[in-house]
VEXVEX-317378 format. One record per residue: residue in three letters; x, y, z of N, C-alpha, C in turn. Coordinates in steps of 0.02 Angstrom, whole numbers, padded with zeros to 5 digits, always signed. Layout:
// residues N
AlaXYZXYZXYZ;...
***
This chain:
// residues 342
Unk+00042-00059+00000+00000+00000+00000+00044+00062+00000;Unk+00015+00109-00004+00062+00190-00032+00042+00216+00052;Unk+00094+00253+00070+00098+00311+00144+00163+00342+00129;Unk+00133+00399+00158+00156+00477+00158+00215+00451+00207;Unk+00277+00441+00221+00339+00425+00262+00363+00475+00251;Unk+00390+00484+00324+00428+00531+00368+00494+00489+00390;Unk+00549+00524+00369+00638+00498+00356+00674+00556+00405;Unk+00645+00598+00412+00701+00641+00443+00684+00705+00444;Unk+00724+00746+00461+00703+00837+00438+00718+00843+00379;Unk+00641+00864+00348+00625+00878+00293+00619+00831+00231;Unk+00629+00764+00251+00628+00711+00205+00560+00700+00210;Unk+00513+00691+00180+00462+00656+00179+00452+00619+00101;Unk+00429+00564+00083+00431+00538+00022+00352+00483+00033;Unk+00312+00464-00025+00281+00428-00043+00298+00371-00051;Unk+00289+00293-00013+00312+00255-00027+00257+00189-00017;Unk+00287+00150-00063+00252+00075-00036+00270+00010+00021;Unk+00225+00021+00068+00239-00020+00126+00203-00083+00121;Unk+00211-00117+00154+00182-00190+00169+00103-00149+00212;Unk+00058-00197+00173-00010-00190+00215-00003-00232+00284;Unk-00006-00197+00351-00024-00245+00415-00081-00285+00412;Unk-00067-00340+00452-00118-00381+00481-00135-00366+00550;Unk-00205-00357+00585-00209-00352+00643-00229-00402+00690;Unk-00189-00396+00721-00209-00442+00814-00221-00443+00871;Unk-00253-00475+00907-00294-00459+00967-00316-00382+00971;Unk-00309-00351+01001-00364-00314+01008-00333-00240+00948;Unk-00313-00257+00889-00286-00222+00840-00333-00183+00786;Unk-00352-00157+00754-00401-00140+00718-00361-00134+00660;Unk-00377-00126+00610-00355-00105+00526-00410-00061+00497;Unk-00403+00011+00485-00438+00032+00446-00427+00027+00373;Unk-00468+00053+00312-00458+00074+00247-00475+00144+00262;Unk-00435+00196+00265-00428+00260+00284-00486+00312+00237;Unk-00519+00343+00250-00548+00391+00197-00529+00446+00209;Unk-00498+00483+00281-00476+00536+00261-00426+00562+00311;Unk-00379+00601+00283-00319+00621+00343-00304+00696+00338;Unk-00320+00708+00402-00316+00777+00417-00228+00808+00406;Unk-00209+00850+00388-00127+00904+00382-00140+00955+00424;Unk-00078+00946+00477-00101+00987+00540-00028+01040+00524;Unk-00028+01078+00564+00016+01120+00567+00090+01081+00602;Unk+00049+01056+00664+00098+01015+00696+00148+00973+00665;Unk+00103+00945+00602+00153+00890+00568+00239+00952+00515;Unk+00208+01010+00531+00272+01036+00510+00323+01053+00541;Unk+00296+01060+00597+00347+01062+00682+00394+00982+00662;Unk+00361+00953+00653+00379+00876+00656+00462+00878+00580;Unk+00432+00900+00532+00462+00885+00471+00499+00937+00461;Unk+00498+00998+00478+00551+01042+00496+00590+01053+00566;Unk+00548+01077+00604+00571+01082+00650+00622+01043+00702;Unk+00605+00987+00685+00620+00918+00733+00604+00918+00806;Unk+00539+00925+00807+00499+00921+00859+00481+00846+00907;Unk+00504+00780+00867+00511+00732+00905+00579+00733+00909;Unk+00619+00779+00904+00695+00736+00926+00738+00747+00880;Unk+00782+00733+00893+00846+00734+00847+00851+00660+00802;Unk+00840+00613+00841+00829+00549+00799+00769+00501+00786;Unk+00704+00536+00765+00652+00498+00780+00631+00437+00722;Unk+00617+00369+00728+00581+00337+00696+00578+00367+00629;Unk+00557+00310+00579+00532+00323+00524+00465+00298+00528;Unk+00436+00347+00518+00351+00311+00524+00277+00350+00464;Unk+00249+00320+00466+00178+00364+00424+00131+00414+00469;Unk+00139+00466+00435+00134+00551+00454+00046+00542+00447;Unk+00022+00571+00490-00048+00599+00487-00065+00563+00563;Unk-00112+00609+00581-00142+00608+00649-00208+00630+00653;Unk-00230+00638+00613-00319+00668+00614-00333+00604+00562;Unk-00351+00554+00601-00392+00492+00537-00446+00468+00544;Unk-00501+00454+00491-00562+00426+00499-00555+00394+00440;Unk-00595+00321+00456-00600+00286+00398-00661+00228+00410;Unk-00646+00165+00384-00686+00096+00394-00646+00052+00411;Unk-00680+00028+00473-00643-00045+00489-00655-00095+00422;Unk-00576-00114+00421-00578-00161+00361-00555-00224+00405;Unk-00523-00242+00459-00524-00322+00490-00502-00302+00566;Unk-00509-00345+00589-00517-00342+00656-00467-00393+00696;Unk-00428-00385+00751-00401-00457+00775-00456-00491+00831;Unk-00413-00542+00851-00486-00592+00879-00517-00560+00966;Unk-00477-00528+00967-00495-00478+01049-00509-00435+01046;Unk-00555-00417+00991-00593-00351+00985-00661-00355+00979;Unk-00692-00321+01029-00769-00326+01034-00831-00260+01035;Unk-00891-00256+01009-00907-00201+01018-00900-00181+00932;Unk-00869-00169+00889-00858-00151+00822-00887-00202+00777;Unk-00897-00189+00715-00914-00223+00657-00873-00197+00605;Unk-00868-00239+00520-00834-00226+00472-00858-00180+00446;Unk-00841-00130+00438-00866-00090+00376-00893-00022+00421;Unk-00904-00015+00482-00897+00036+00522-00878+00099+00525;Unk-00895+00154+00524-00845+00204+00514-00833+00247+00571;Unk-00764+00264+00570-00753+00281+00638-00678+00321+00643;Unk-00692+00385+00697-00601+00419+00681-00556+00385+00740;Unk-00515+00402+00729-00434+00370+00782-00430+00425+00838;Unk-00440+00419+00894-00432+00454+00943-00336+00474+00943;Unk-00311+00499+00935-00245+00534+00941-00208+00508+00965;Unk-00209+00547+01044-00141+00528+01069-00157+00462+01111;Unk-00101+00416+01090-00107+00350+01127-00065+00346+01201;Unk-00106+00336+01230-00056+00336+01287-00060+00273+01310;Unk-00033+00223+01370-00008+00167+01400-00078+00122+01410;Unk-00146+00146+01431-00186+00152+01438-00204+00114+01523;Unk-00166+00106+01538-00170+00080+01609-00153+00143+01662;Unk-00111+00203+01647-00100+00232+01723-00191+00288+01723;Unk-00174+00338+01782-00244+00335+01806-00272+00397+01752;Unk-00237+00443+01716-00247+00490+01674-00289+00431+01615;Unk-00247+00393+01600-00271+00351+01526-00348+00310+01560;Unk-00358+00302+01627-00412+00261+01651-00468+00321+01632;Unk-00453+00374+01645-00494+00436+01653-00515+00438+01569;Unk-00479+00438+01516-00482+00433+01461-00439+00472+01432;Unk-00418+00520+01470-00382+00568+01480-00304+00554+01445;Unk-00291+00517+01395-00231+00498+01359-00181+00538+01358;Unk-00188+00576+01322-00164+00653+01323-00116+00676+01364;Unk-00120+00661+01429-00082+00669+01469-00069+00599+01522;Unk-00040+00555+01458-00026+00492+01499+00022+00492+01547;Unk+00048+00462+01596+00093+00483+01643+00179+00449+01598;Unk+00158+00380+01556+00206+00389+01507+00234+00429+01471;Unk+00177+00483+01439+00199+00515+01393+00274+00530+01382;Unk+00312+00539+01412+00404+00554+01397+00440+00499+01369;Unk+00394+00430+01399+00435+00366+01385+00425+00339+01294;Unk+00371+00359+01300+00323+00324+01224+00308+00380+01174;Unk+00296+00361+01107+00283+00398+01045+00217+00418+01073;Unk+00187+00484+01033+00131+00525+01062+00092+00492+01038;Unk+00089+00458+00989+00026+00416+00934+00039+00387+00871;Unk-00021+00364+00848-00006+00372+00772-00002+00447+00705;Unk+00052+00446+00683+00081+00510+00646+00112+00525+00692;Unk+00136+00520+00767+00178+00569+00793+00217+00502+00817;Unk+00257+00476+00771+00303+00430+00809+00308+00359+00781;Unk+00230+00340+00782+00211+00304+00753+00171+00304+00694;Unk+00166+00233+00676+00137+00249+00584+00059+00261+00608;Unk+00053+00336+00557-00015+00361+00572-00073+00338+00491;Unk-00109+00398+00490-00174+00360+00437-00166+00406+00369;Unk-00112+00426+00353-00069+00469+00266-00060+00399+00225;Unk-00119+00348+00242-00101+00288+00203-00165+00244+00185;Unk-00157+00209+00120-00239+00188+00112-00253+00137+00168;Unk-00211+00122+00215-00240+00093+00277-00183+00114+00311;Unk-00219+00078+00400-00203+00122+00456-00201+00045+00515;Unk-00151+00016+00555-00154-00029+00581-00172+00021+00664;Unk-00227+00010+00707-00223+00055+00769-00209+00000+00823;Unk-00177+00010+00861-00155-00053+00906-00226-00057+00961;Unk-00274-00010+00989-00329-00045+01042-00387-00042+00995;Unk-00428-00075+01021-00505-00032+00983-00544+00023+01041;Unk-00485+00026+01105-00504+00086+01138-00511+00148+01107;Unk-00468+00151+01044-00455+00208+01026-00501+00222+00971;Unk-00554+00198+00961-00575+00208+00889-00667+00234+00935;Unk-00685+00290+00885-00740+00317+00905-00792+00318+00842;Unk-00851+00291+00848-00903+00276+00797-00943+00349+00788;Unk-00937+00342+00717-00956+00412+00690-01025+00420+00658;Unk-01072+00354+00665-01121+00348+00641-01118+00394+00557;Unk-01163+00402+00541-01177+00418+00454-01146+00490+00430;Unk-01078+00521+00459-01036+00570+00444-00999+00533+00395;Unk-00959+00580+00368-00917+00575+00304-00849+00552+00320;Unk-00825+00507+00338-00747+00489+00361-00695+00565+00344;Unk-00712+00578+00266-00667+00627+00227-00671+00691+00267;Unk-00736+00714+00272-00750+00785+00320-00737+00779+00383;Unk-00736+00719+00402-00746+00720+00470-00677+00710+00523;Unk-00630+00681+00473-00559+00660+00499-00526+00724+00554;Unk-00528+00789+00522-00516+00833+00560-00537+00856+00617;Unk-00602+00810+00641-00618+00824+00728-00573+00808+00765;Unk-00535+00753+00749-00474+00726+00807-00435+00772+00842;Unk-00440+00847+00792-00383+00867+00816-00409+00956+00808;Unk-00402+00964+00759-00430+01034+00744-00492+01052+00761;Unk-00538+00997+00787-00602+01011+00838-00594+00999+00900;Unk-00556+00946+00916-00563+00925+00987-00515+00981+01040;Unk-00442+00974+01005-00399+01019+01036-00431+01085+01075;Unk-00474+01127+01017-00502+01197+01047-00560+01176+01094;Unk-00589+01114+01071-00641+01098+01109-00615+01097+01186;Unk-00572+01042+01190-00565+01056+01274-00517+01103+01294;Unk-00475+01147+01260-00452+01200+01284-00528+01245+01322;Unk-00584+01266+01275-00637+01291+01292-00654+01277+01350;Unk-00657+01208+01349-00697+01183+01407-00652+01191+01477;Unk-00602+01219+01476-00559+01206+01544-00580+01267+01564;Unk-00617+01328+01510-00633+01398+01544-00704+01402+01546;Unk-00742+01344+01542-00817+01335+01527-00847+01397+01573;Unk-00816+01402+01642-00844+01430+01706-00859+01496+01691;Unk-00802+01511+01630-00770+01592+01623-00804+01622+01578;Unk-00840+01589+01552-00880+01595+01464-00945+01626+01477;Unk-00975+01652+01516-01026+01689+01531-01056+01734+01483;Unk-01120+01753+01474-01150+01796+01437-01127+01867+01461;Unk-01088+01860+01495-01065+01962+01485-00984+01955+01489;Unk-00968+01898+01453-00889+01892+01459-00865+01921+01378;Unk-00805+01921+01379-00786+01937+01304-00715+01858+01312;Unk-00719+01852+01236-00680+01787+01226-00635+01817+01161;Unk-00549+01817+01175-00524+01834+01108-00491+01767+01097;Unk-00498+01771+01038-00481+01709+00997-00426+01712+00916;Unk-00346+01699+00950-00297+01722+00878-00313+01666+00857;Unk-00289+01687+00776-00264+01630+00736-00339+01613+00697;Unk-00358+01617+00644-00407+01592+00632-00397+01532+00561;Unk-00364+01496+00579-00342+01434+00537-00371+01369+00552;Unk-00354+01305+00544-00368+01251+00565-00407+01257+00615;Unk-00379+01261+00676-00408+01266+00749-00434+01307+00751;Unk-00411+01382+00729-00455+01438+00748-00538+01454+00744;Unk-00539+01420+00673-00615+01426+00642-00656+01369+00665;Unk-00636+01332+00702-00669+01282+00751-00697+01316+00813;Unk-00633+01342+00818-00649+01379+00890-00706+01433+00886;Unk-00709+01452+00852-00761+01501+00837-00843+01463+00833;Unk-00833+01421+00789-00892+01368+00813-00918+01342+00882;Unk-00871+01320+00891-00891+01292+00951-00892+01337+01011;Unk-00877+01396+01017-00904+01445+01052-00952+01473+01049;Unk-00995+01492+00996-01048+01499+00979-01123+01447+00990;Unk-01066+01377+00990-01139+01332+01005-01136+01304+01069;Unk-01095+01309+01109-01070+01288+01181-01076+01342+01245;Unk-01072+01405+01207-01065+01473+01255-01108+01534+01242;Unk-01110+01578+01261-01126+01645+01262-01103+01713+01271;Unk-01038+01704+01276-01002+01754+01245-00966+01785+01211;Unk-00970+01869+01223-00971+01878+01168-00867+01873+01123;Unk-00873+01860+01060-00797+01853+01030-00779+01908+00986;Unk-00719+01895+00999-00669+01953+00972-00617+01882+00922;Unk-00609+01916+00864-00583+01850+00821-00520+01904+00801;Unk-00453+01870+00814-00385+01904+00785-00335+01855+00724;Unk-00312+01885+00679-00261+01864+00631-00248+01908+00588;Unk-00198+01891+00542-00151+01934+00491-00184+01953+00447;Unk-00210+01903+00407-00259+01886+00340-00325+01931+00347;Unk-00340+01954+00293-00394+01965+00304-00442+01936+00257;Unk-00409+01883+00216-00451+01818+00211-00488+01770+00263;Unk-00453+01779+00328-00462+01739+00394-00518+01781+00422;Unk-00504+01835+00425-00539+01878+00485-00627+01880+00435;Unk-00629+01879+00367-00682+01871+00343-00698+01788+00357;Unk-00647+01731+00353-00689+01674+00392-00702+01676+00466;Unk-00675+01722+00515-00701+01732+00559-00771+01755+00574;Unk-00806+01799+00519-00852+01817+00526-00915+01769+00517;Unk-00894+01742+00466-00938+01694+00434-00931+01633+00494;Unk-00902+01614+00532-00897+01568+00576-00924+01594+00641;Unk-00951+01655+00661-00992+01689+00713-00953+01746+00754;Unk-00883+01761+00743-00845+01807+00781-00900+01856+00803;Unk-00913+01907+00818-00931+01983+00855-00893+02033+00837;Unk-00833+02012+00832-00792+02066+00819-00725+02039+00780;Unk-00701+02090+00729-00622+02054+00710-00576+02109+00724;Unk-00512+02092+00734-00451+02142+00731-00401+02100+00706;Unk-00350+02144+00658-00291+02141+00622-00245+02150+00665;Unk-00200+02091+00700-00156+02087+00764-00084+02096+00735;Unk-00099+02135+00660-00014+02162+00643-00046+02248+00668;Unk-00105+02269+00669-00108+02363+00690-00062+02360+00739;Unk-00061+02417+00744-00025+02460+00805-00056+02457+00863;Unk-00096+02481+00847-00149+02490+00906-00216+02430+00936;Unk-00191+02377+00913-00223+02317+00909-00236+02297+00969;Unk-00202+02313+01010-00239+02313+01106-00263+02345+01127;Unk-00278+02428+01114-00315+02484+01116-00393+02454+01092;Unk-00382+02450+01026-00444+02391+00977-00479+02349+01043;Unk-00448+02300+01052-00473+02257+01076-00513+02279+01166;Unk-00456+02343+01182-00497+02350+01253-00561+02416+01251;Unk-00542+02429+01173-00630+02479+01169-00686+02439+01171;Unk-00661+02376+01148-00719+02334+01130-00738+02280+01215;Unk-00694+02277+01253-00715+02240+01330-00716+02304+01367;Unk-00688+02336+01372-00708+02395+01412-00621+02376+01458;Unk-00647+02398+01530-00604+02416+01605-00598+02331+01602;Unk-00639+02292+01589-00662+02232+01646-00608+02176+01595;Unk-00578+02204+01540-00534+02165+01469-00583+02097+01487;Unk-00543+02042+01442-00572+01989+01420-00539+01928+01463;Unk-00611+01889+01492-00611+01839+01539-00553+01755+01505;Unk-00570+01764+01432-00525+01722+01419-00499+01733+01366;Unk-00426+01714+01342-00388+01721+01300-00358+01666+01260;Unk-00386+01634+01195-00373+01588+01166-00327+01605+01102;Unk-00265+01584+01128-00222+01589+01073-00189+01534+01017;Unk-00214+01523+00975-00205+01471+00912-00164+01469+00853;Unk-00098+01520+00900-00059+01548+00860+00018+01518+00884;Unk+00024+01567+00952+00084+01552+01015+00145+01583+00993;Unk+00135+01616+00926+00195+01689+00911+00242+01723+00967;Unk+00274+01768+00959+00289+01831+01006+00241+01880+01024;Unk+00208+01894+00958+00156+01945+00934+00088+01932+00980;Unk+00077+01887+00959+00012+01842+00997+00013+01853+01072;Unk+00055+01814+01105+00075+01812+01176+00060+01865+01204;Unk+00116+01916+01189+00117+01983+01207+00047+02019+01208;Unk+00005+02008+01157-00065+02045+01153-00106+02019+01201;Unk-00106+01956+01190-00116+01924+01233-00138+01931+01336;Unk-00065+01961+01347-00049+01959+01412-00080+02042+01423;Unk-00091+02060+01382-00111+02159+01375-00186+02149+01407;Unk-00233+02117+01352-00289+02112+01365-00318+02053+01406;Unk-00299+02027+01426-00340+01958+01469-00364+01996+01528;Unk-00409+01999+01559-00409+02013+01637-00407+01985+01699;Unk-00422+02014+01748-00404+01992+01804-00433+01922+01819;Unk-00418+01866+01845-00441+01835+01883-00454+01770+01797;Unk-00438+01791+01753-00439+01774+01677-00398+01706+01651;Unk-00414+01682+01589-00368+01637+01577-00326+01638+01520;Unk-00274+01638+01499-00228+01638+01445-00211+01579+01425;Unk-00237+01553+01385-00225+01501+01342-00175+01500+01302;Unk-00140+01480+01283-00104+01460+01227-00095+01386+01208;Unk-00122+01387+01132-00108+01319+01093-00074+01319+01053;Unk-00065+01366+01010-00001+01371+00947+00050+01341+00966;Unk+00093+01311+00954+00159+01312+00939+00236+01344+00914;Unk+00185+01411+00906+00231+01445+00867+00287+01480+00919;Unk+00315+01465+00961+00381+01466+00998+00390+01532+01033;Unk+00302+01566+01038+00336+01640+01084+00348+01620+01147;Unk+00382+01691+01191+00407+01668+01238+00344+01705+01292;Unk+00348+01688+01340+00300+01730+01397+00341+01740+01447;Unk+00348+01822+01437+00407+01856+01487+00367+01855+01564;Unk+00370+01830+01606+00337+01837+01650+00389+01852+01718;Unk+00322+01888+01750+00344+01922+01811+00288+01941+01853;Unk+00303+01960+01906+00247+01974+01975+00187+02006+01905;Unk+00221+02058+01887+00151+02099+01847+00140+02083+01784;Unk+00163+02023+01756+00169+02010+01678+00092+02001+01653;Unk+00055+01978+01696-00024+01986+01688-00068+01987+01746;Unk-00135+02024+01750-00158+02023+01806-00175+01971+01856;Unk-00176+01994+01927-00184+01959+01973-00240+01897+01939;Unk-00224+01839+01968-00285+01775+01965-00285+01757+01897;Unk-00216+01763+01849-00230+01755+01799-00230+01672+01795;Unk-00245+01636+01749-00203+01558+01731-00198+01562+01666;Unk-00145+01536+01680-00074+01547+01621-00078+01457+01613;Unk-00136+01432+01543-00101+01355+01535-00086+01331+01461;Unk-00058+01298+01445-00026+01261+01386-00071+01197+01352;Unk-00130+01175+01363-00164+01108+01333-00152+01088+01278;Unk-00139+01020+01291-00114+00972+01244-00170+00929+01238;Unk-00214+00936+01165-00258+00884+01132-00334+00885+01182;Unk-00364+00814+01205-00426+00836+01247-00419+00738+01247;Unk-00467+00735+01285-00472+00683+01320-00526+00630+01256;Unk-00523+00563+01280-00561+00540+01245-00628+00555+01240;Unk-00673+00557+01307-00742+00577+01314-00775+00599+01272;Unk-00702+00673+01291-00724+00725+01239-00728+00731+01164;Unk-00680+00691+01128-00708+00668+01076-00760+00630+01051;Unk-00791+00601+01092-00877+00598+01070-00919+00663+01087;Unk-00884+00684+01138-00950+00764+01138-00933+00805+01069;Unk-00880+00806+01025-00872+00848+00981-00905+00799+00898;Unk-00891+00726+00925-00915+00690+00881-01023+00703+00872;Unk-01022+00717+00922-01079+00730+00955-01133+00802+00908;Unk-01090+00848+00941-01092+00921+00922-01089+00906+00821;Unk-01048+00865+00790-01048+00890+00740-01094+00835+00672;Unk-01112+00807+00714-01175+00750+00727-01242+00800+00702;Unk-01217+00846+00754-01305+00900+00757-01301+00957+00722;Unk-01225+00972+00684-01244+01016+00640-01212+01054+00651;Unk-01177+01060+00719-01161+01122+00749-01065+01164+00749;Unk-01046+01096+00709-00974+01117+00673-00968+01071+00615;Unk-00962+01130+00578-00928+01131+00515-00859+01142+00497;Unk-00826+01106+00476-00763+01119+00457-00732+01126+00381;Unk-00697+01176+00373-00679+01205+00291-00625+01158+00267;Unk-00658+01113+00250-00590+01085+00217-00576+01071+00157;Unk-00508+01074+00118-00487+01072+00050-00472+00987+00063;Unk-00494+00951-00013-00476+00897-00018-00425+00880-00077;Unk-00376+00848-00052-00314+00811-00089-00298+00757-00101;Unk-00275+00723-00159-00272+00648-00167-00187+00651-00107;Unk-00188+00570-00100-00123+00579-00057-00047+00597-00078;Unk-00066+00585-00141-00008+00587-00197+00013+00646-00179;Unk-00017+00710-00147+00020+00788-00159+00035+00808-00093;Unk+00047+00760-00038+00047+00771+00031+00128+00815+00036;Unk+00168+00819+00008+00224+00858-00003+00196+00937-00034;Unk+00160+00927-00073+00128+01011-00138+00089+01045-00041;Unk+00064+00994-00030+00008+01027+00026+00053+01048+00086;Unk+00101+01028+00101+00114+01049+00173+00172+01095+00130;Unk+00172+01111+00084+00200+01178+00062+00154+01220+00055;Unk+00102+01224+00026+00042+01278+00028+00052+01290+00097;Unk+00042+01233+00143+00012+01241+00231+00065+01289+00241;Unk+00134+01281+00223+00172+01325+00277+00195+01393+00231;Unk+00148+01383+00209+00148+01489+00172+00098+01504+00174;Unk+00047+01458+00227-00028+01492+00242-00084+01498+00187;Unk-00066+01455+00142-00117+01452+00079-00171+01409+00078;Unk-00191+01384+00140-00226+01337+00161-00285+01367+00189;Unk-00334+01364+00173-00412+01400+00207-00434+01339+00236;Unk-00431+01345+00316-00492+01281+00327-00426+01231+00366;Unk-00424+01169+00325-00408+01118+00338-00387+01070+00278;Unk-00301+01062+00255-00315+00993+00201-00328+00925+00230;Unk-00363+00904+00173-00364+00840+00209-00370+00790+00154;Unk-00295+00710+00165-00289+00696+00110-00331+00658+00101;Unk-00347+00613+00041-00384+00564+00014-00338+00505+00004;Unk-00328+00443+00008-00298+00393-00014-00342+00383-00098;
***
């Protein structure tokens, strides 16, 4: 079978692998669709697993059909459709009992998942080692839908860790309006009640911000882009701060407008720093970093988009151009979400 392989920094090549067989409690999909995350460029440039990581198959947002099953798997049928819950963790310590993978207490010892370490679903099949990990998607589109794993769920439970904070007289700013961003915007709108402030460069973005329910947009290259943002919350600035960016630029605006007693999110990756100090942001702030979302929660988003209530923009690609695409991705020519096709 053909997968997108990952060799090194900056090697990635199309190649033909041996199709797996699965056992005991193993699953095999026939993949229909694989999400291109930003992350996977951290990975292929950056060298974000390491200096010497594995050669393995790239993609981490997968939905497809169970195509065979090993003999310790129960609960599933053939032909099923269903996405790959992410990050795999050990599944025995008490985070992974919780469902809570994400933050397995392994995590340092073991690869983060499939595509991050291990061979992920950039392939017309996908071997998943539990059938813990696989979530039934009832009559959704494998192809559209691949990108909840990650570009829905991620903002999803970032959201949810400030659920408390989301009040109908709160203001919510939200950078970055890409992959994650334009999720986030969804799912604030159908989960919450307040009101948003949508930030990025583009003003291709900031018009999908609108169309995705923002309240408000600002251009976070102005000058005066924190002035902007505190005419619009007033004295009381904004209860939470979702950043889907993690720039210099970002951060910094960031730490301007959040308020007291507030939360500062950051999910980007993008390597700013947070100068911090007694006054770097107001009293009662929380300052957290979330990584991915728990399993649960990927049925509440499987759930949510079940009912209509996220939509996701995505461009579709045969797998053959998974090199053309994560060059578009990293000059930002990407609206939405690619997502390949085997």
């Amino acid at each position: 079978m053909k997968a997108v392989r990952f060799h090194g920094t900056n090697d990635v090549r199309i190649e033909e692998v041996e199709k797996p067989t699965p056992k005991g409690d193993e699953v095999l999909l026939r993949i229909g669709g694989a999400g291109v995350c930003h992350s996977d460029l951290h990975i292929i440039h950056d060298g974000i697993l390491g200096p010497n990581p594995a050669t393995f198959t790239l993609g981490h947002e997968n939905a497809g059909w169970i195509e065979a099953m090993g003999d310790g798997v129960k609960g599933l049928k053939k032909g099923e459709a269903v996405l790959v819950y992410g990050p795999w963790g050990c599944g025995h310590c008490k985070p992974c009992q919780e469902s809570r993978e994400n933050y397995c207490d392994h995590q340092s010892e073991n690869a983060f998942g499939g595509g991050l370490g291990l061979d992920g679903g950039m392939a017309e099949y996908m071997l998943v080692p539990s059938s813990r990990l696989l979530a039934p998607i009832g009559d959704l589109d494998p192809v559209i839908a691949a990108p909840l794993t990650d570009a829905a769920l991620t903002p999803y439970a970032a959201i949810r860790r400030s659920k408390d904070k989301l009040t109908s007289d709160a203001f919510v700013v939200v950078f970055g309006i890409g992959g994650l961003g334009h999720v986030a915007l969804q799912i604030l709108k159908a989960t919450t009640a307040a009101t948003i402030i949508a930030g990025d460069i583009s003003s291709d973005k900031l018009d999908l911000a609108k169309k995705h329910g923002a309240d408000y947009v600002v251009n976070t290259t102005d000058k005066d882009v924190v002035s902007q943002i505190k005419a619009i919350t007033g004295i009381k600035k904004a209860a939470v701060v979702l950043d889907f960016v993690g720039v210099g630029p970002t951060v910094t605006i960031g730490q301007q407008v959040v308020g007291l007693d507030g939360d500062l999110t950051i999910v980007g990756l993008g390597g700013g720093h947070l100068d911090f100090h007694a006054a770097a942001v107001p009293y009662g702030t929380r300052i957290s970093t979330p990584y991915w979302g728990a399993r649960t929660e990927l049925l509440e988003v499987i759930a949510l988009a079940r009912q209509g209530k996220i939509k996701i923009d995505i461009e579709k690609y045969p797998m053959e151009q998974a090199v053309e695409v994560y060059d578009k991705l990293a000059k930002g020519k990407i609206k939405g979400r690619a997502v390949l096709v085997p």
